[in-house]
PADRENVO-355922 format. One record per atom (N, C-alpha, C): residue number from 1; chain; atom name; x, y, z. Coordinates in Angstrom, 3 decimals. Atoms other than C-alpha are relative to their C-alpha. Example, Ala and Ser with C-alpha at 12.3 -4.5 7.8 and 13.67 -1.06 7.14 Angstrom:
BEGIN
@resi:1, chain:A, name:N, u:0.890, v:-1.190, w:0.000
@resi:1, chain:A, name:CA, u:12.300, v:-4.500, w:7.800
@resi:1, chain:A, name:C, u:0.900, v:1.200, w:0.000
@resi:2, chain:A, name:N, u:-0.820, v:-1.190, w:-0.060
@resi:2, chain:A, name:CA, u:13.670, v:-1.060, w:7.140
@resi:2, chain:A, name:C, u:-0.770, v:1.090, w:0.730
//
This chain:
BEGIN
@resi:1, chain:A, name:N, u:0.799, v:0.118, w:1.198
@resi:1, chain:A, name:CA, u:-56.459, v:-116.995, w:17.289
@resi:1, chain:A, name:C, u:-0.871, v:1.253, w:-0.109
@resi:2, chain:A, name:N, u:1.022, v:-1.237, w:0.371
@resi:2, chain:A, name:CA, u:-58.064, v:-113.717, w:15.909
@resi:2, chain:A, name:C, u:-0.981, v:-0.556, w:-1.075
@resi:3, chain:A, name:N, u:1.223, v:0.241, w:0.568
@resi:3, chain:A, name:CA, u:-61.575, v:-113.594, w:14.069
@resi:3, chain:A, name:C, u:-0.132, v:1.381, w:-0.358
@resi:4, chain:A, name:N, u:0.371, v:-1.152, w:0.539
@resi:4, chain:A, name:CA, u:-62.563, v:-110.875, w:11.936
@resi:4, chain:A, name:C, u:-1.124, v:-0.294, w:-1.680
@resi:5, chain:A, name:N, u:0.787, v:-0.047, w:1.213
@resi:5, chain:A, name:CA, u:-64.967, v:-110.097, w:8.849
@resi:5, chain:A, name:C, u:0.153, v:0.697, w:-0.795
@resi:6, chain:A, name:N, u:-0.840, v:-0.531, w:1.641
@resi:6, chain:A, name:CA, u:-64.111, v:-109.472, w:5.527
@resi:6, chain:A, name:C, u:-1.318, v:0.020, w:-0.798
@resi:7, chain:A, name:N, u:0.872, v:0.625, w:1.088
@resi:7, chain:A, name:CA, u:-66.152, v:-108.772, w:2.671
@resi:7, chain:A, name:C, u:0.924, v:0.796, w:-1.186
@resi:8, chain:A, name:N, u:-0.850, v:-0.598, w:1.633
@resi:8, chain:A, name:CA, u:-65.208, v:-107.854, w:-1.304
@resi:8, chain:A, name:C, u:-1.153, v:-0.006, w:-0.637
@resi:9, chain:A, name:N, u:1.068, v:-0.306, w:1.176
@resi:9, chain:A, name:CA, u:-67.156, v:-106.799, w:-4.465
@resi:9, chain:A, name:C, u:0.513, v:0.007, w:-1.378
@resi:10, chain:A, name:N, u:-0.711, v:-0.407, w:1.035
@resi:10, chain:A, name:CA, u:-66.220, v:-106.548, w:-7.733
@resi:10, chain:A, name:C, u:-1.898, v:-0.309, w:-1.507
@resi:11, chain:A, name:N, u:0.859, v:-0.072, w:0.892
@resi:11, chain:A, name:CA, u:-68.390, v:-105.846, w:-11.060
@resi:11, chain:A, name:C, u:0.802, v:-1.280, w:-1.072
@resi:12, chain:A, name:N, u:-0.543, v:1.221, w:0.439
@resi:12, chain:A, name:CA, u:-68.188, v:-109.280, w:-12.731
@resi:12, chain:A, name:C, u:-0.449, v:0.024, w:-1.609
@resi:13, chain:A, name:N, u:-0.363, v:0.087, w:0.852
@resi:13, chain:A, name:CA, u:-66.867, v:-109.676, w:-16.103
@resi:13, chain:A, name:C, u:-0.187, v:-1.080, w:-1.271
@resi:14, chain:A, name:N, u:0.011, v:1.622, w:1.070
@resi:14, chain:A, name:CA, u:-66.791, v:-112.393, w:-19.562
@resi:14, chain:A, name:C, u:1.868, v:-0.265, w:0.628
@resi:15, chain:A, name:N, u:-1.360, v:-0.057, w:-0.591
@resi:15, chain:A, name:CA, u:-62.870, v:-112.041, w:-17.961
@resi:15, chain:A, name:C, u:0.087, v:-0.930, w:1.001
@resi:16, chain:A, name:N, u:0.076, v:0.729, w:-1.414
@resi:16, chain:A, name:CA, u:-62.141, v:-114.592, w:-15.091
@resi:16, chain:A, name:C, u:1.178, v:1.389, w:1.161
@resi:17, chain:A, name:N, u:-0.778, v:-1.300, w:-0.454
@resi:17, chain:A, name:CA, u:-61.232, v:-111.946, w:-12.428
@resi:17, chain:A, name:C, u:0.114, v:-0.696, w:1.579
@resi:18, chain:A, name:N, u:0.063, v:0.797, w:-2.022
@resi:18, chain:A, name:CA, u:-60.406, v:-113.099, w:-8.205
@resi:18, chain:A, name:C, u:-0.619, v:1.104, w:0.587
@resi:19, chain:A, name:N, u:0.459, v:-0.703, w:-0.640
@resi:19, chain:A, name:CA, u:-62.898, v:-111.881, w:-6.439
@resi:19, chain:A, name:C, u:0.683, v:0.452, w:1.682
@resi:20, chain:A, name:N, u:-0.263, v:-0.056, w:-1.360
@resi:20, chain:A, name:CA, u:-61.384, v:-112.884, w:-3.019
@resi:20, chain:A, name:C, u:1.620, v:-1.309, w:0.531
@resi:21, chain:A, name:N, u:-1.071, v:0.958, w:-0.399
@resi:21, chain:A, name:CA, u:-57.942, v:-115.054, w:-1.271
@resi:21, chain:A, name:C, u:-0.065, v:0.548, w:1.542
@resi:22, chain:A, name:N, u:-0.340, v:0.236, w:-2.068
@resi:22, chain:A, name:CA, u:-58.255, v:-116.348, w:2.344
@resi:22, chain:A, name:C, u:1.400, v:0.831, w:0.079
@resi:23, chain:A, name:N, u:-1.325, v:-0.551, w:-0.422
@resi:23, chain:A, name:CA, u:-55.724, v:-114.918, w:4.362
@resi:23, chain:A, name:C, u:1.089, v:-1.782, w:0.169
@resi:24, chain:A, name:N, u:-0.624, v:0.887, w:0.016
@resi:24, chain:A, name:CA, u:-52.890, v:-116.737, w:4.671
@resi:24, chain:A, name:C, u:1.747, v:0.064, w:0.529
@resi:25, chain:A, name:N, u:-0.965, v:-0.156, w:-0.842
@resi:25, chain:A, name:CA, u:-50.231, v:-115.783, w:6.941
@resi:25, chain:A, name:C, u:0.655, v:-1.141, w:0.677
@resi:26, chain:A, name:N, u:-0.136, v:0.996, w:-0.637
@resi:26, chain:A, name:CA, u:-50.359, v:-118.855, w:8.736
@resi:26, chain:A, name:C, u:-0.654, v:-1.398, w:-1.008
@resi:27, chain:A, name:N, u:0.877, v:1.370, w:1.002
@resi:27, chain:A, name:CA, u:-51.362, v:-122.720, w:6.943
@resi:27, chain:A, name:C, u:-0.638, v:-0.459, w:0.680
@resi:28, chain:A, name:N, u:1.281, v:0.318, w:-0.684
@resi:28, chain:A, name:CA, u:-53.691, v:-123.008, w:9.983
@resi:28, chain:A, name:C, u:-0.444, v:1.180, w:-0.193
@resi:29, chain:A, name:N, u:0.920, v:-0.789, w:0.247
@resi:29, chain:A, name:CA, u:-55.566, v:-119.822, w:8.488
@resi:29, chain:A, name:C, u:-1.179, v:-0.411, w:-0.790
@resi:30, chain:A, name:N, u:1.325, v:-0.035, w:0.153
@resi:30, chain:A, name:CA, u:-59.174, v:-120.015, w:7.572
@resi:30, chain:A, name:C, u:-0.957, v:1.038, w:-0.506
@resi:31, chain:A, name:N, u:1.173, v:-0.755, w:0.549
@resi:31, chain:A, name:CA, u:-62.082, v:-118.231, w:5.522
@resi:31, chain:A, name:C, u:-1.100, v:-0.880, w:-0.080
@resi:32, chain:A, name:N, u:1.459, v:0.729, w:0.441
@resi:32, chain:A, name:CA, u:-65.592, v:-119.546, w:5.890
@resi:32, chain:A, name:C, u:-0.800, v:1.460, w:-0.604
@resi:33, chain:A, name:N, u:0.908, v:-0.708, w:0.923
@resi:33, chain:A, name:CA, u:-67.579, v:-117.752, w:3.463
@resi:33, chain:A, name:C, u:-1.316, v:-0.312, w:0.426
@resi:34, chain:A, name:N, u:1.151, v:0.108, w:-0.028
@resi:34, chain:A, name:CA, u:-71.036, v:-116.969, w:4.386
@resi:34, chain:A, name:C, u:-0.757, v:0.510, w:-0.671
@resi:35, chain:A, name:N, u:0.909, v:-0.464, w:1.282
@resi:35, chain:A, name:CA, u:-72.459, v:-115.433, w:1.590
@resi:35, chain:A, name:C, u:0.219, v:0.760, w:-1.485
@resi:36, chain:A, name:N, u:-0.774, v:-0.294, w:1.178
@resi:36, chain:A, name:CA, u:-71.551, v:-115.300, w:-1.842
@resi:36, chain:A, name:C, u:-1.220, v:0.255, w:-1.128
@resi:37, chain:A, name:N, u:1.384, v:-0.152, w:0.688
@resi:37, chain:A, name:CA, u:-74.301, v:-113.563, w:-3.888
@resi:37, chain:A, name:C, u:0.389, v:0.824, w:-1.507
@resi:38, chain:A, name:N, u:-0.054, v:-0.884, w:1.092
@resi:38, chain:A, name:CA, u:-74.451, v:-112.425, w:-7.391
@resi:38, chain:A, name:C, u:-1.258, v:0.649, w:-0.446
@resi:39, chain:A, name:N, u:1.643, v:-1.106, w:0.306
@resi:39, chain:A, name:CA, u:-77.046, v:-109.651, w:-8.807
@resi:39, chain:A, name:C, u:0.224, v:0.128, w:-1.171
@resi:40, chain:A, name:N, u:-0.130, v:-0.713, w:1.614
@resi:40, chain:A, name:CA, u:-78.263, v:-109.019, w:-12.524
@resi:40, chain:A, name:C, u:-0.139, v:1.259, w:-0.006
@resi:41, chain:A, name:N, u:0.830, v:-1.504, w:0.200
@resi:41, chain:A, name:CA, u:-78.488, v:-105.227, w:-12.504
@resi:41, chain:A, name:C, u:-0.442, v:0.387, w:-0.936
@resi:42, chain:A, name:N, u:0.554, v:-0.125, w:1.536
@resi:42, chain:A, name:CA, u:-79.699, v:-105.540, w:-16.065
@resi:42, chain:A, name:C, u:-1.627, v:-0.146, w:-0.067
@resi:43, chain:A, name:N, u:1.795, v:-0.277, w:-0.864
@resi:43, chain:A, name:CA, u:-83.660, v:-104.761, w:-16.058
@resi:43, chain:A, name:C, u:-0.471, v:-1.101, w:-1.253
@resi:44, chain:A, name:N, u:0.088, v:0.466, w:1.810
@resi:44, chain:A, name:CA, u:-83.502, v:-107.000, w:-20.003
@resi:44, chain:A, name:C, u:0.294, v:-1.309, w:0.113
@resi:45, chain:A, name:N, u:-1.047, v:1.303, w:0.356
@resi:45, chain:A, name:CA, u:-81.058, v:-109.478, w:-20.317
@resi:45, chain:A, name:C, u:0.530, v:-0.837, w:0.963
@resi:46, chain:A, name:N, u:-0.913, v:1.252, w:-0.841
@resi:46, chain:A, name:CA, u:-79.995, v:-113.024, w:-18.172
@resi:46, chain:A, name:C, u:1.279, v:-0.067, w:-0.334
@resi:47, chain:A, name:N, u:-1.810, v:0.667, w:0.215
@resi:47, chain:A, name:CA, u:-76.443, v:-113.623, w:-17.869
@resi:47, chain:A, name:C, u:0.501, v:-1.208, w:0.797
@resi:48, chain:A, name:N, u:-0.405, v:1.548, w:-0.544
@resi:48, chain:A, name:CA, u:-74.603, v:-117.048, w:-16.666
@resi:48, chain:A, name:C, u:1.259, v:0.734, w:1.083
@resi:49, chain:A, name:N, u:-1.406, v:-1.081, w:-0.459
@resi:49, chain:A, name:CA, u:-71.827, v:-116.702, w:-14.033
@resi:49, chain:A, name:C, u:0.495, v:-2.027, w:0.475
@resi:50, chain:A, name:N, u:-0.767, v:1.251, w:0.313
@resi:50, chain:A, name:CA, u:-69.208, v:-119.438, w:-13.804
@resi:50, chain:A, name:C, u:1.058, v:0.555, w:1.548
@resi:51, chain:A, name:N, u:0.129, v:-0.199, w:-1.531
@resi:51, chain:A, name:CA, u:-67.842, v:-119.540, w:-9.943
@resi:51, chain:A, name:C, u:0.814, v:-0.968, w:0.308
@resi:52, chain:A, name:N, u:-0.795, v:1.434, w:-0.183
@resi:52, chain:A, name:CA, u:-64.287, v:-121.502, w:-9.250
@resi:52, chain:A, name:C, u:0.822, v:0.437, w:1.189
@resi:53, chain:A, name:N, u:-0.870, v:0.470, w:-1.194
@resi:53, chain:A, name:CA, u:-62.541, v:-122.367, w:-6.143
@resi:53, chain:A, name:C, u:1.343, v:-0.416, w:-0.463
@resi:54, chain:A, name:N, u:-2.086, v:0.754, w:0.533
@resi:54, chain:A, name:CA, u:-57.940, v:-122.518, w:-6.800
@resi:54, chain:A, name:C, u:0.223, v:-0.119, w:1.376
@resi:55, chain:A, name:N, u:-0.777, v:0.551, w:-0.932
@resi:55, chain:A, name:CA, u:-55.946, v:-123.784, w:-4.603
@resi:55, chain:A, name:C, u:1.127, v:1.423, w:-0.181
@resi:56, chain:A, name:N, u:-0.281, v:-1.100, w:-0.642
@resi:56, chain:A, name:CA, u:-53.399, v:-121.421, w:-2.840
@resi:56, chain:A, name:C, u:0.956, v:0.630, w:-1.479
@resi:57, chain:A, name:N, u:-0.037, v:-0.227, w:1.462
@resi:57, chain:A, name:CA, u:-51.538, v:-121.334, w:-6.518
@resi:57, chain:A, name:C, u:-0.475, v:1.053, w:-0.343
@resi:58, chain:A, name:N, u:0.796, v:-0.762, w:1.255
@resi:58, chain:A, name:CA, u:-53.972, v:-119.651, w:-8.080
@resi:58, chain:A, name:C, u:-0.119, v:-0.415, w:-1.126
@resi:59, chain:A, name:N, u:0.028, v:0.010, w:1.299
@resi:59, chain:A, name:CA, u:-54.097, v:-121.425, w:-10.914
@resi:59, chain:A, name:C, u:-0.472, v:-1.616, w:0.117
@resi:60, chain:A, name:N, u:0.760, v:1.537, w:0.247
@resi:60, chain:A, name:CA, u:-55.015, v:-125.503, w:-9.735
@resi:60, chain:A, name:C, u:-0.984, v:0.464, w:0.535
@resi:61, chain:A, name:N, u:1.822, v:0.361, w:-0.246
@resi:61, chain:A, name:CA, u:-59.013, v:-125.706, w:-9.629
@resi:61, chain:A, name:C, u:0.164, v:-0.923, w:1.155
@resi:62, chain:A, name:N, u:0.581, v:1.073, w:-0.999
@resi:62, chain:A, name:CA, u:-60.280, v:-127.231, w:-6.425
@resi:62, chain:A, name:C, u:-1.336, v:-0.635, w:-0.103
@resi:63, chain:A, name:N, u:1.025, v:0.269, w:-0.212
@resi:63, chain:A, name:CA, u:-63.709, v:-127.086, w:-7.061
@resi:63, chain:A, name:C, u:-0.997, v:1.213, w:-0.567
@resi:64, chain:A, name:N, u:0.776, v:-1.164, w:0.710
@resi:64, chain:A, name:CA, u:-66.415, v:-125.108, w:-9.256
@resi:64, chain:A, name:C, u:-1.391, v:0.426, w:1.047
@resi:65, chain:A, name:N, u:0.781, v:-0.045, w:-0.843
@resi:65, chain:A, name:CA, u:-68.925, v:-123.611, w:-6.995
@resi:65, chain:A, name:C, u:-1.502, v:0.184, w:-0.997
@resi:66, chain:A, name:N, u:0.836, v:0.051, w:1.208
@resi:66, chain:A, name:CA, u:-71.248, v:-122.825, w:-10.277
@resi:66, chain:A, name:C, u:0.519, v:-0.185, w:-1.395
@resi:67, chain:A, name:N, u:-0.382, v:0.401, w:2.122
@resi:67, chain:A, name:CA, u:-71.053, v:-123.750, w:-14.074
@resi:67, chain:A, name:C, u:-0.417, v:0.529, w:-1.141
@resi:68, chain:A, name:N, u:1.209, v:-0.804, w:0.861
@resi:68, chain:A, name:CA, u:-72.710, v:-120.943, w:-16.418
@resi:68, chain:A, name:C, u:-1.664, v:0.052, w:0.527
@resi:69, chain:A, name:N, u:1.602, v:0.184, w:-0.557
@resi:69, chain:A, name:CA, u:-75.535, v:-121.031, w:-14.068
@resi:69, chain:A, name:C, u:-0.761, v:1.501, w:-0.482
@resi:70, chain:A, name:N, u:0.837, v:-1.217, w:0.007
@resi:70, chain:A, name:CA, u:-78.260, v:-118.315, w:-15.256
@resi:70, chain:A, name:C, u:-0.319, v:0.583, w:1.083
@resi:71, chain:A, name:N, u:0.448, v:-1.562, w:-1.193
@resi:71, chain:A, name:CA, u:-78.751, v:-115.080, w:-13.286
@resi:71, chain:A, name:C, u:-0.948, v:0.639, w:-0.801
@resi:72, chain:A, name:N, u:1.240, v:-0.568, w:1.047
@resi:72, chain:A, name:CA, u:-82.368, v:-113.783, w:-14.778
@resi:72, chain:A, name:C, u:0.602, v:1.540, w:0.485
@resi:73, chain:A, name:N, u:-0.424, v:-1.279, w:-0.115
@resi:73, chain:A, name:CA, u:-82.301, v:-110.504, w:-15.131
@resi:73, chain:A, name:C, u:-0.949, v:0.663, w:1.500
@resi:74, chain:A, name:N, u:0.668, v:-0.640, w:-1.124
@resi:74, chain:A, name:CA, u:-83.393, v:-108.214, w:-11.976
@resi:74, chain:A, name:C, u:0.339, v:-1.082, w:1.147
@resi:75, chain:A, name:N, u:-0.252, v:1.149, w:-0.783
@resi:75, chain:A, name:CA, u:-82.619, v:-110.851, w:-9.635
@resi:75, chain:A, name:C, u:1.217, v:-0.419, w:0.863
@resi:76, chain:A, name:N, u:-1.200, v:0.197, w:-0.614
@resi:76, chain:A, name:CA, u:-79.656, v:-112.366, w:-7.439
@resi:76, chain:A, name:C, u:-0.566, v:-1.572, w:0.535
@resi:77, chain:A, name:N, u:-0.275, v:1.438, w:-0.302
@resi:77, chain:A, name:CA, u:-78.392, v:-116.035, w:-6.875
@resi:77, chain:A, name:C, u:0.970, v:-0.320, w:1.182
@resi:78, chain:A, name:N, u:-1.283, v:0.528, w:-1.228
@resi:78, chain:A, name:CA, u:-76.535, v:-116.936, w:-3.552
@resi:78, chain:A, name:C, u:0.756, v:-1.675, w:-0.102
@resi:79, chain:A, name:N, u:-0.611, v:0.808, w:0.347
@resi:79, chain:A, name:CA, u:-74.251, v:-119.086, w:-4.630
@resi:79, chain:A, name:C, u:1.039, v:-1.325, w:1.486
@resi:80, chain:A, name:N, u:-0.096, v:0.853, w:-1.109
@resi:80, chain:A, name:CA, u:-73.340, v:-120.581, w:-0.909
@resi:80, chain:A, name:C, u:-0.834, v:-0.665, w:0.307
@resi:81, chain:A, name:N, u:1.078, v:0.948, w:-0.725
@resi:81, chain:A, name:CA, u:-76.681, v:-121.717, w:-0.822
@resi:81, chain:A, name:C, u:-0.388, v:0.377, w:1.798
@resi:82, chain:A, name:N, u:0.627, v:0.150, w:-1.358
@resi:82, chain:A, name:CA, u:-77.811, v:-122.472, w:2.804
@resi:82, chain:A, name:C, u:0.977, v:-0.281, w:0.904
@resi:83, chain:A, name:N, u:-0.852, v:0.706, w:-0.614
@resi:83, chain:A, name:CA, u:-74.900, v:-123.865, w:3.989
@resi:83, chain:A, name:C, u:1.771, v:0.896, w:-0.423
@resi:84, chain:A, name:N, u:-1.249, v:-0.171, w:-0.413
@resi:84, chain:A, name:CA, u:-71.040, v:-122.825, w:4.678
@resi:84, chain:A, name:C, u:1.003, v:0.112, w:-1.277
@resi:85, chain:A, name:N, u:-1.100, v:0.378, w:1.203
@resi:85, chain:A, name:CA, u:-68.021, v:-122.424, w:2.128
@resi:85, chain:A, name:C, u:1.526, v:0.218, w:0.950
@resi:86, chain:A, name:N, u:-1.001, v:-0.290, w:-0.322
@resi:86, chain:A, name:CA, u:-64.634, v:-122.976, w:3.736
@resi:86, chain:A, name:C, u:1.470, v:0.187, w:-1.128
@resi:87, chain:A, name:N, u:-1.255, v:0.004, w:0.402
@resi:87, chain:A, name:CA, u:-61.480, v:-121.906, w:2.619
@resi:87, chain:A, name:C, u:1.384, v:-0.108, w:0.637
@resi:88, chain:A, name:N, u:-0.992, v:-0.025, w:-0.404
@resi:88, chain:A, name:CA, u:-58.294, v:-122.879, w:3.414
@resi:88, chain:A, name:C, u:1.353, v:0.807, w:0.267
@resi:89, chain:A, name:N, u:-0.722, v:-0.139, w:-0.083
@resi:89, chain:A, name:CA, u:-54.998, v:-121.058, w:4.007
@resi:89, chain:A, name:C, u:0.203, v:0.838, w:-1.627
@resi:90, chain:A, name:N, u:-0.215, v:-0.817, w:1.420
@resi:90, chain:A, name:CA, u:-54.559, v:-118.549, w:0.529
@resi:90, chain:A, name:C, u:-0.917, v:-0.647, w:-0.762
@resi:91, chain:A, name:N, u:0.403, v:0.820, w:0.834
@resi:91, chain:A, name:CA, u:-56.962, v:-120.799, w:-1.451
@resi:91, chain:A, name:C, u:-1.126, v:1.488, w:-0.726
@resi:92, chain:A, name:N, u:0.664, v:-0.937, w:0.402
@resi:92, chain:A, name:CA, u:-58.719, v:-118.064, w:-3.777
@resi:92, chain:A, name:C, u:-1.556, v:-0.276, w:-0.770
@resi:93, chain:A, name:N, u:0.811, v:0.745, w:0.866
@resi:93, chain:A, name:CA, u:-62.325, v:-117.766, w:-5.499
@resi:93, chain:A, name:C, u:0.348, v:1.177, w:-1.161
@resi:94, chain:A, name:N, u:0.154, v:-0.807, w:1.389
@resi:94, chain:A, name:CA, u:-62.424, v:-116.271, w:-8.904
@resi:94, chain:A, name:C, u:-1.513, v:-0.090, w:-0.912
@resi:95, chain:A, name:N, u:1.214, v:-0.264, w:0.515
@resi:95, chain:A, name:CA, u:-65.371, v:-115.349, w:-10.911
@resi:95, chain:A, name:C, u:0.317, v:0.269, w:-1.622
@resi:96, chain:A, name:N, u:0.155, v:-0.805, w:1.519
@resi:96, chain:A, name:CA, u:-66.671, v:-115.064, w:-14.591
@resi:96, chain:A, name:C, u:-1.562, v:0.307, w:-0.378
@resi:97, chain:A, name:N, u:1.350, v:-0.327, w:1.192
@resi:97, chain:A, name:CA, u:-69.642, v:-113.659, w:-16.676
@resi:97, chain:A, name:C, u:-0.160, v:-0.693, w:-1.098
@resi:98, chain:A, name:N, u:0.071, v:0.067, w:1.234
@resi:98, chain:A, name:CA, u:-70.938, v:-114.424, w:-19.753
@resi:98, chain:A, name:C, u:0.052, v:0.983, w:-0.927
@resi:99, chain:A, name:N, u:0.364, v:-1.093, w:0.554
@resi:99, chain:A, name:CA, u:-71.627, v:-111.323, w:-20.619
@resi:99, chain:A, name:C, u:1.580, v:0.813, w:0.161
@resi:100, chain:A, name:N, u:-1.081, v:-0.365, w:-0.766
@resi:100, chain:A, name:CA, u:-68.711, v:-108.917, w:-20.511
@resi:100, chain:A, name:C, u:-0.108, v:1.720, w:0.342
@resi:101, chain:A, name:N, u:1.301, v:-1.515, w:-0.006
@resi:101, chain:A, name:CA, u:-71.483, v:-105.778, w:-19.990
@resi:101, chain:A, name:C, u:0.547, v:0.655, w:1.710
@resi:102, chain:A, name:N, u:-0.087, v:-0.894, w:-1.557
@resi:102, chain:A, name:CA, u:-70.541, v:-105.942, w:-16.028
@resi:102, chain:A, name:C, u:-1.424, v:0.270, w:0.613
@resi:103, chain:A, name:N, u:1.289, v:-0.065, w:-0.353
@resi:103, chain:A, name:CA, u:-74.174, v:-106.317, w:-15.443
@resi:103, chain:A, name:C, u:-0.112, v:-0.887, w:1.164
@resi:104, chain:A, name:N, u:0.196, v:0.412, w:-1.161
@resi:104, chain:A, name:CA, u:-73.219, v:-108.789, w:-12.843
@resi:104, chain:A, name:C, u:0.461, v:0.348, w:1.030
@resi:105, chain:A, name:N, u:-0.461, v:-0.900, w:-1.641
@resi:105, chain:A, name:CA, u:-72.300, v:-107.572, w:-8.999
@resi:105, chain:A, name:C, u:0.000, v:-1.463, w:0.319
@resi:106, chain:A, name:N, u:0.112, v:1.388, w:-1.565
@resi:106, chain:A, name:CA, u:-70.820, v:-110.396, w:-6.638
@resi:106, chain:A, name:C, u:0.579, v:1.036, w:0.851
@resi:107, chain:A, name:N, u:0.004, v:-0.566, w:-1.259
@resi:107, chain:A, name:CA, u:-70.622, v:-109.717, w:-3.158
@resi:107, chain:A, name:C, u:-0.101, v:-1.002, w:1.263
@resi:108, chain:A, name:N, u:-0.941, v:1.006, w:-0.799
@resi:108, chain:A, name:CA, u:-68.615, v:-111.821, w:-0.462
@resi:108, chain:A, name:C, u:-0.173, v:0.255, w:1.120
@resi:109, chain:A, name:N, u:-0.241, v:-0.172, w:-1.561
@resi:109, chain:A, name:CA, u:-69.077, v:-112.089, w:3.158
@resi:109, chain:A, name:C, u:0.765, v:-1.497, w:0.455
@resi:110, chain:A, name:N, u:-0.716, v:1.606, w:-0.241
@resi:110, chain:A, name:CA, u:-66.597, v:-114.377, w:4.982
@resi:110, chain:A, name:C, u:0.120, v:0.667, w:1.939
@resi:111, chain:A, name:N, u:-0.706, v:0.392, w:-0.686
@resi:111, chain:A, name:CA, u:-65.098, v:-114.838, w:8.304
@resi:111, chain:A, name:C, u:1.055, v:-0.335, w:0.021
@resi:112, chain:A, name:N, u:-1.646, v:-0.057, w:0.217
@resi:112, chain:A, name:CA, u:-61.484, v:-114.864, w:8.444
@resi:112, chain:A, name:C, u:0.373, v:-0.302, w:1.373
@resi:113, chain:A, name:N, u:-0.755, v:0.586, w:-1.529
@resi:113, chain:A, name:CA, u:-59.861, v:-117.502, w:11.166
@resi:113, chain:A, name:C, u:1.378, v:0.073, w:0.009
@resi:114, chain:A, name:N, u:-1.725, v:-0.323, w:-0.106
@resi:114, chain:A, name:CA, u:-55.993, v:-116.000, w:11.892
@resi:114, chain:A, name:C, u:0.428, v:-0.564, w:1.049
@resi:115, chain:A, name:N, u:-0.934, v:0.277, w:-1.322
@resi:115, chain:A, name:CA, u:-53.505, v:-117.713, w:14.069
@resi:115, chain:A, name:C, u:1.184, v:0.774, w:0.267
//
């Protein structure tokens, strides 16, 4: 069993774009996500960010991690909260904006469990 750390970024969109997909070499592979943060870099304007969990697909919903939640402006929302996000075996997250300015930044730290 190897262990390694992953992270990703992407400038988030009104577009639904995948920020990130567990590995998935194996269907006992693993991603626990420890920190999934979005930033307004906009010094003005709040934007919403909409935050979904697919299954290895890509395309069935498992689970929305946010729902148009507001991001004030200047600011950042950790969307793991306090606590853990696992992913299973390819299961991907994808991201959207409201805005489609790109004023939002996510930024992914995981853990990646390979067999």
């Amino acid at each position: 069993m190897a262990e390694a750390f992953n992270t990703a970024s992407i400038a988030v969109t009104s577009s639904e774009q995948l920020l990130y997909t567990a590995p998935s070499a194996d269907a006992a592979d693993v991603a626990i996500i420890i920190s999934l943060r979005v930033t307004n870099i906009d010094g003005a304007a709040d934007d919403t960010v909409t935050c979904t969990i697919y299954q290895s697909d890509g395309t069935t919903k498992k689970a929305e991690i946010a729902h148009t939640m507001t991001v004030p402006a200047d600011s950042s929302l950790e969307l793991a909260g306090t606590s853990k996000l696992v992913l299973e075996s390819g299961e991907q997250i994808k991201i959207t904006g409201g805005a489609a300015s790109g004023d939002l930044e996510a930024y992914l730290s995981a853990l990646e469990i390979t067999v």
